[in-house]
N, C-alpha and C positions, 0 to 999 in steps of 0.2 A: 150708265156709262160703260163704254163697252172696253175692257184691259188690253191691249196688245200683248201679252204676255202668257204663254204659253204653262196651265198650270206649272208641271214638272219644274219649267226653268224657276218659276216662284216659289215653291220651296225649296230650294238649292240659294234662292238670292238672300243671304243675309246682310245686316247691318255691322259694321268693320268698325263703327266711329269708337275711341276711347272710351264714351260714358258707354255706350253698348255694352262694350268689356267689360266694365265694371260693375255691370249688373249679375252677372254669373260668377261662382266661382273660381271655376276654370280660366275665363277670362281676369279677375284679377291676378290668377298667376300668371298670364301673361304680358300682362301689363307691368306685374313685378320684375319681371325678366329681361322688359325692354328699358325700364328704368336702370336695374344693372349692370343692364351691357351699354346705355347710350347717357347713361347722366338722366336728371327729370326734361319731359320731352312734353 
């Protein structure tokens, strides 16, 4: 199956979804932050 997708741009495309974030560290500080600033989302 042949990808439309241009290597370069595929590794620049990551995944944004909440449980994504919560797999990294980094990412649950950001999810802690958005919790702070907007209520649980």
């Amino acid at each position: 199956m042949h990808v439309k997708i241009r290597n370069s741009n595929s590794k620049k495309a990551k995944k944004t979804g909440y449980r994504t974030r919560q797999k990294t560290a980094g990412g649950r500080k950001v999810n802690r932050r958005q919790r702070a600033r907007h209520g649980s989302f």
